[in-house]
C-alpha positions as CSV (number, residue, x, y, z in Angstrom):
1,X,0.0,0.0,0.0
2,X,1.3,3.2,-1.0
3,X,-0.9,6.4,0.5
4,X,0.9,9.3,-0.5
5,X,-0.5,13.1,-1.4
6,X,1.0,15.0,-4.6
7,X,2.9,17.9,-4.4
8,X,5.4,20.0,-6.6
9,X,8.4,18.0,-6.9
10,X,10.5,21.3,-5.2
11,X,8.4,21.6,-2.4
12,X,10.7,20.5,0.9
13,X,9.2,17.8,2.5
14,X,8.6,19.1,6.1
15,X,6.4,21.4,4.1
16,X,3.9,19.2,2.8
17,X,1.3,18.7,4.4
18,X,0.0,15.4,5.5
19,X,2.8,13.6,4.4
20,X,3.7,12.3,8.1
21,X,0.5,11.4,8.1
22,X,0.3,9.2,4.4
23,X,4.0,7.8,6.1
24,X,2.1,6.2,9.0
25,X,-1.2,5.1,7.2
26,X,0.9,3.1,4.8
27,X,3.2,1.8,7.6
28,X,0.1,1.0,10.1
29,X,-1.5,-0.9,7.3
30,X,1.3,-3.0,6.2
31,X,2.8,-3.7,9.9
32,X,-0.5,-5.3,10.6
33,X,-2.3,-6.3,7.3
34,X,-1.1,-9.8,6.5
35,X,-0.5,-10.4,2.8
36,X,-3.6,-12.6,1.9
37,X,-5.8,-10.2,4.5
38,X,-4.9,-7.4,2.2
39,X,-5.7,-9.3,-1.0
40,X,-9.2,-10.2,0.5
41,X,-9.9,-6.7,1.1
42,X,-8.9,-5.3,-1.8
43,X,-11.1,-8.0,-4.1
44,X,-14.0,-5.9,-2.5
45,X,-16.6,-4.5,-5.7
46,X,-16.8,-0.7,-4.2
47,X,-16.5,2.6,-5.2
48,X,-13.3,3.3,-3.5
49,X,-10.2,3.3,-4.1
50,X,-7.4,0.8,-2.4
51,X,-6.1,4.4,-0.8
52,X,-9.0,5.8,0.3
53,X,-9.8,2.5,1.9
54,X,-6.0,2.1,3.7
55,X,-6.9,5.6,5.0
56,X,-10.5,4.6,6.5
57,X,-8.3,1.5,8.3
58,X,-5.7,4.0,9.7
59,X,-8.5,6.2,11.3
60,X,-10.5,3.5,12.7
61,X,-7.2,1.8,13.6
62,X,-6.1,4.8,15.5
63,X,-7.2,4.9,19.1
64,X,-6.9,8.6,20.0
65,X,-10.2,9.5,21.4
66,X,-12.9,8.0,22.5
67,X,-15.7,6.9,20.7
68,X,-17.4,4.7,17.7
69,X,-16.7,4.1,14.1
70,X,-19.5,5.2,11.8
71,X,-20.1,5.0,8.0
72,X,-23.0,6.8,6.2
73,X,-23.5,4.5,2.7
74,X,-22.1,1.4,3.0
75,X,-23.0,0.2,-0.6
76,X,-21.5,-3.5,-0.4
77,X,-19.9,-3.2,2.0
78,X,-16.2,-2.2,1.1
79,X,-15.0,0.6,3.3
80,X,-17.1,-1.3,5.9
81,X,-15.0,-4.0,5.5
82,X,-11.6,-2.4,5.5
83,X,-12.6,-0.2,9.0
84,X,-14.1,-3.3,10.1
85,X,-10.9,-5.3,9.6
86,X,-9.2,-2.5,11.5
87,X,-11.2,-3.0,14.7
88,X,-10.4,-6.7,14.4
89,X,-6.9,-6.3,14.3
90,X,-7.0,-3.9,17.3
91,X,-8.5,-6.6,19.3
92,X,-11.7,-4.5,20.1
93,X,-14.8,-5.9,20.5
94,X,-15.9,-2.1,18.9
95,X,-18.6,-2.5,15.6
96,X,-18.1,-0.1,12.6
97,X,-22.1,1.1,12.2
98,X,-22.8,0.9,9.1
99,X,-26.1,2.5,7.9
100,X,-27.6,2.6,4.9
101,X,-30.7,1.6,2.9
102,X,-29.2,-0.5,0.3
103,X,-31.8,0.8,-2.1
104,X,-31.1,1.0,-5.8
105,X,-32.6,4.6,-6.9
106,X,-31.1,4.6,-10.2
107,X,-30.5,8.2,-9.4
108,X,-26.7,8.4,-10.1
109,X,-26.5,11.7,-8.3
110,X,-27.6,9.8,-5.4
111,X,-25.6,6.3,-5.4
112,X,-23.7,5.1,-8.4
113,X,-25.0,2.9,-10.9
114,X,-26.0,-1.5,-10.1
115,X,-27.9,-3.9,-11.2
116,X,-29.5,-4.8,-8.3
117,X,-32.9,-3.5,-6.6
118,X,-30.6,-3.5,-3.6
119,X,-27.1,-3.6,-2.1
120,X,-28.0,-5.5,1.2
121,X,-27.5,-9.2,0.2
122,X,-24.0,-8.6,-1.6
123,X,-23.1,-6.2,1.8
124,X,-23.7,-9.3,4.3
125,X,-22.3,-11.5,1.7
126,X,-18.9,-9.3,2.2
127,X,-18.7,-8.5,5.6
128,X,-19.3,-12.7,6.3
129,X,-16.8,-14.1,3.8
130,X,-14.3,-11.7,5.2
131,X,-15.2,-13.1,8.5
132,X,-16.0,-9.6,9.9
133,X,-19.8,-10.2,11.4
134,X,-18.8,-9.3,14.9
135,X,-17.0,-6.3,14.2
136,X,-19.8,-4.8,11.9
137,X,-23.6,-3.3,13.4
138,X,-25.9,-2.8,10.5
139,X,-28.6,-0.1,10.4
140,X,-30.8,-0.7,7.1
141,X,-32.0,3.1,7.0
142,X,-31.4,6.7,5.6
143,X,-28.9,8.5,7.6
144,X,-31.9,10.9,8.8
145,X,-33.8,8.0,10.1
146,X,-30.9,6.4,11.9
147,X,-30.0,10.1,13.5
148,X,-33.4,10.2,15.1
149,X,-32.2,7.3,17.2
150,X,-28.4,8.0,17.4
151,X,-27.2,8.7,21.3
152,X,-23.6,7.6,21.0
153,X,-20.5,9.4,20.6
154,X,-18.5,8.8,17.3
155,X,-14.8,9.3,16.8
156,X,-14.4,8.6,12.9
157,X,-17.1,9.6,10.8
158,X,-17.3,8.5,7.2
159,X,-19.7,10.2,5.1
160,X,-20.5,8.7,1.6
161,X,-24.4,8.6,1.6
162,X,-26.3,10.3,-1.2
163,X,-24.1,12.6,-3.9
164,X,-26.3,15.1,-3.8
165,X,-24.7,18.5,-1.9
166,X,-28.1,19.2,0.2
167,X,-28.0,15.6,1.2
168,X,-24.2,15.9,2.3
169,X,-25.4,19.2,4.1
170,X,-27.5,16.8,5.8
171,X,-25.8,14.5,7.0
172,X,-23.4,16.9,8.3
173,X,-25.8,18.4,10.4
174,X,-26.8,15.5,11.3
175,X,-23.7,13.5,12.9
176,X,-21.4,16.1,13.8
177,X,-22.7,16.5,17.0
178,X,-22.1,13.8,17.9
179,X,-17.9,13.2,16.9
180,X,-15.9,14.1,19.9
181,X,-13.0,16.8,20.0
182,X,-10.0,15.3,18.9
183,X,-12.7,12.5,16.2
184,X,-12.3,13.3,12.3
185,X,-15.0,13.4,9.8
186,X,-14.1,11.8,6.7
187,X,-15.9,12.9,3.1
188,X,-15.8,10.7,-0.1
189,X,-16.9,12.0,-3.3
190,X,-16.1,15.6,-2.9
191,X,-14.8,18.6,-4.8
C-alpha cells in the first residue's frame, strides 16, 4: 500500500502537508495487514479506491479519542469491511455502524450505478466471507432516520451517503454533533 498526497516536486518535504501522516497510514496498514488479508480486502466490488480504503483503516485503527466508528453508505460493503478489519486487528470488541438503505434509486446523483434493486445481500455476503460479522452493526435506514435514534458518541465519521450537496449538508448536520474533539470526519466524493 502506497498512501501518498501529490505535491510539486521542489516543495521541501517538512512542508507538505499530510505527508507524516500518508508515512504512518501506509506503515500502520502494512505492519499489521497480512499479505492474503490485504488481497481479500482489496477484491471488495466498491466505489473506492485501495487508498481511500487504507486511509479509512488508519482512522478506525487509531485509538486517540474515545468513541465509535460510523459510515453513512455502506453500498456492499467495502470501506465497511476495510474499517471493520481494522477494529479486528485492534483486538476491540468495537462495531463499525454501518447505515444505509441499500436501495437501488437509479438516481446516479444519489448512489452510483448497479444492477440490483438493492445492495443489502451482496453487503452481508462481504462483511461474512471476510469473516467480519462481529465487528460490523448494520442499520438498514437513511442517515436521517438512523439520526433520530443516534445517542452515542463517534470518533471517525465517514460520510459517503447520497451525492447530492443538500443531502451531504445533511448528514453533516446530522452526525457532527455527535464526533468528539480530537474525532475526524471523513468525506468521499467531494470537490
Amino acid at each position: 500500500m502506497d498512501v501518498h498526497p501529490k505535491y510539486p516536486f521542489w516543495l521541501p518535504v517538512q512542508f507538505r502537508t499530510g505527508y507524516l501522516l500518508s508515512r504512518k497510514i501506509n506503515r500502520t496498514f502494512s505492519s499489521v495487514v497480512d499479505d492474503s488479508t490485504a488481497e481479500k480486502l482489496f477484491a471488495v466490488e466498491g466505489h473506492i479506491t485501495a487508498r481511500q480504503c487504507a486511509t479509512l483503516f488508519y482512522f478506525a485503527y487509531d485509538q486517540s479519542c474515545s468513541g465509535c466508528v460510523v459510515e453513512i453508505g455502506s453500498f456492499k460493503g467495502k470501506s465497511t469491511i476495510w474499517m471493520a478489519q481494522a477494529l479486528k486487528q485492534r483486538a476491540k470488541q468495537e462495531k463499525v455502524t454501518a447505515i444505509d438503505p441499500h436501495i437501488n434509486t437509479r438516481d446516479n446523483e444519489v448512489v452510483p450505478r448497479y444492477v440490483e434493486e438493492s445492495s443489502y445481500d451482496a453487503f452481508v455476503r462481504n462483511v461474512s466471507e471476510n469473516g467480519l460479522d462481529n465487528w460490523v452493526q448494520t442499520i438498514k435506514a437513511t442517515s436521517e432516520a438512523a439520526a433520530k435514534d443516534w445517542n452515542q458518541r463517534i470518533r471517525t465519521l465517514f460520510i459517503d451517503g447520497s451525492h447530492r450537496y443538500q443531502d451531504v449538508i445533511l448528514d453533516l448536520r446530522l452526525w457532527e454533533l455527535w464526533v468528539n474533539i480530537g474525532g475526524i470526519i471523513i468525506l468521499h466524493d467531494t470537490k
